[in-house]
N, C-alpha and C positions, 0 to 999 in steps of 0.2 A: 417457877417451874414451867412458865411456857415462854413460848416468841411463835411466830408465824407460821412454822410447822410443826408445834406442840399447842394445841390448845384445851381448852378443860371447860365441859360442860358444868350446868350449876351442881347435877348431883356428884359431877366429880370436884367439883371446889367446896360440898359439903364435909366431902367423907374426908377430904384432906384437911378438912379443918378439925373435925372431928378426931382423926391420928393426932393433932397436936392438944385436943383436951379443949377444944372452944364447939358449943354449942350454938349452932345456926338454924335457919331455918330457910326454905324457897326464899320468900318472897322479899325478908331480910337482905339476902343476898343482891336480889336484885335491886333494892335502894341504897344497898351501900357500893354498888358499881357506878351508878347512877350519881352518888356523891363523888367518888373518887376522881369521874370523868368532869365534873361540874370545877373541880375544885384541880381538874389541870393534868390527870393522871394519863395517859396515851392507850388507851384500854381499846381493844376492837373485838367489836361482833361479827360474828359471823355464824353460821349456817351447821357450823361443827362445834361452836364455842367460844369463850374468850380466849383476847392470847392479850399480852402488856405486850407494844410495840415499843421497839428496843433502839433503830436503827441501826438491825444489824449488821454485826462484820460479816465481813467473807471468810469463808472457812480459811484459805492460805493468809488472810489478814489476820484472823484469831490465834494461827499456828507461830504465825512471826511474835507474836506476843507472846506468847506461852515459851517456844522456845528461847524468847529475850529473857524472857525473866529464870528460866532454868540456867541459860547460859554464862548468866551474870554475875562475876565473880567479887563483887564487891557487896552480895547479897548471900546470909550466912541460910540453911535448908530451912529455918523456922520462918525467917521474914519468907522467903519465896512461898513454902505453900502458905502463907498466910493470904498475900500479894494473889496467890492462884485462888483459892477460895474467895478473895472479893472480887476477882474477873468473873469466879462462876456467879456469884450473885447480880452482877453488870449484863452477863451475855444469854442468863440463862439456859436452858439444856441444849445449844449448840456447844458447851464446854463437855458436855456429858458424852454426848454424839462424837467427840475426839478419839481416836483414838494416837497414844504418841508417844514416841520412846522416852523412858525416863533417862537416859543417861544427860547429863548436864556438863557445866564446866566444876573443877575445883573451887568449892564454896566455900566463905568466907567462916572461920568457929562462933563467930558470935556477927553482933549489930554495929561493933566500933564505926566501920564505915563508912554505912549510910549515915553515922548519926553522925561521921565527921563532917559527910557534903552535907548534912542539913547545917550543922553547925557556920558552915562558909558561906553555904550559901544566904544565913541571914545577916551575917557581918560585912559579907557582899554588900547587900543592899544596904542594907543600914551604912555603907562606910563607915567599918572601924577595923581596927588593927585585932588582928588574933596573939596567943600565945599557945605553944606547943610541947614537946616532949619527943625528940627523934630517938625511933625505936631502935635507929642502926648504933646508935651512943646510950647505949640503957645508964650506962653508969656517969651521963649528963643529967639524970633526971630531975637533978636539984637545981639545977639552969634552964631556966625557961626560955625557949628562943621566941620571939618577934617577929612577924609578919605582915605587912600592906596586903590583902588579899583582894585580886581585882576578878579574877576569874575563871572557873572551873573549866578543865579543856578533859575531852576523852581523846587518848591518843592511845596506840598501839600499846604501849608499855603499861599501860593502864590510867585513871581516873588523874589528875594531877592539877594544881592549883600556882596559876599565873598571878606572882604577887612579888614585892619588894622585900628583900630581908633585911632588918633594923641594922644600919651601918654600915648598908653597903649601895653602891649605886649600880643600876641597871634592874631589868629586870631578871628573877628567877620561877624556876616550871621545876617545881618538887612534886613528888606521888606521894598522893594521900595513903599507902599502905605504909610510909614511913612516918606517919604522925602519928601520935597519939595525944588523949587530955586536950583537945581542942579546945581552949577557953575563949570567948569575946572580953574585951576591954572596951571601957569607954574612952579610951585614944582615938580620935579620930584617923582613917587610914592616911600614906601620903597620895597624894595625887600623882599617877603614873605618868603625865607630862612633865614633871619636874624632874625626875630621874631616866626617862628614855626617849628615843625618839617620835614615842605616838604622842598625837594629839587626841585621836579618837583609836580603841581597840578596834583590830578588824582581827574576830575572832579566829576565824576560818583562816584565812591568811598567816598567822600567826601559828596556828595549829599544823598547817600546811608546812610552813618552815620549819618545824621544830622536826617532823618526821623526816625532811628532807635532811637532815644535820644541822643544819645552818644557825648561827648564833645569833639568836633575838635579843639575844638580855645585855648585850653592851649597852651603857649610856648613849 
């Protein structure tokens, strides 16, 4: 409940303790701040009170955040105020002091999403081969399709995964709002030099060409 322009004397970090059913006392208080600072906590005194020092943002920095995460259509209303509940726990009562329109982008119905880029992005790293479910072919669902997945790009059209499709050469840049059943395999992925012309991915560059139209994924 504080940062640098909220701070709380001890009788007010009594009574607050107390509203949650914990029983303190003065001098308590003062050894267990006394611990917390010892043991690494960023606590500051001053003249008005404690406040935990935050490193805070800047109000247009905190706003960028909050409207990112409203905005964000790959994030279904429950993860987001979830996501905004742990910023207010991070920024404290500088989230409170907001004041900010809720309108957002069109949200996603559920978690598929995120859980697909989490899902990629560990197969990412680990190099392995994914298996999928295209939502445009529901009546495929009995055919799992195969993926090299090398790596996630944000472009215009949305969230999409820069990767190899089993039996074909070159690369392809599919949206993750058409996969579903994200599965990892222990296949190891192919390596993206074998099939096109990188040696090393230049992410940016590649993302840059795909908005321009321009066809990256020949061999």
């Amino acid at each position: 409940m504080t940062d640098e322009r909220h701070r709380m004397t001890v009788p007010e970090l009594l009574e607050e303790l107390q509203r949650r059913g914990i029983t303190a006392e003065r001098k308590g208080i003062y050894r267990d701040i006394d611990a917390l600072i010892q043991y690494g906590a960023d606590i500051k005194h001053t003249g008005t009170g404690y406040y935990l020092a935050r490193g805070d943002l800047s109000r247009d920095e905190l706003k960028c955040l909050i409207w990112a995460l409203r905005s964000a259509n790959f994030l279904s209303d429950k993860r987001t105020a979830a996501l905004l509940e742990k910023l207010k726990g991070i920024v404290g009562m500088q989230l409170a002091a907001l004041t900010l329109p809720e309108d957002g982008a069109m949200k996603c119905p559920d978690d598929q999403m995120i859980e697909n880029i989490d899902r990629l992005s560990v197969a990412i790293e680990q190099r392995r081969q994914v298996t999928y479910s295209d939502k445009d072919h529901m009546d495929m669902l009995a055919r799992r399709l195969r993926i090299s997945p090398y790596a996630l790009l944000w472009l215009k059209r949305g969230c999409c995964v820069l990767c190899n499709q089993e039996g074909q050469s070159g690369l392809s840049c599919l949206e993750l709002a058409n996969m579903s059943s994200i599965r990892t395999d222990m296949t190891p992925w192919r390596n993206y030099s074998e099939i096109s012309r990188y040696r090393e991915l230049d992410l940016d560059d590649i993302a840059a060409r795909l908005e321009a139209g321009e066809d990256i994924c020949k061999p």
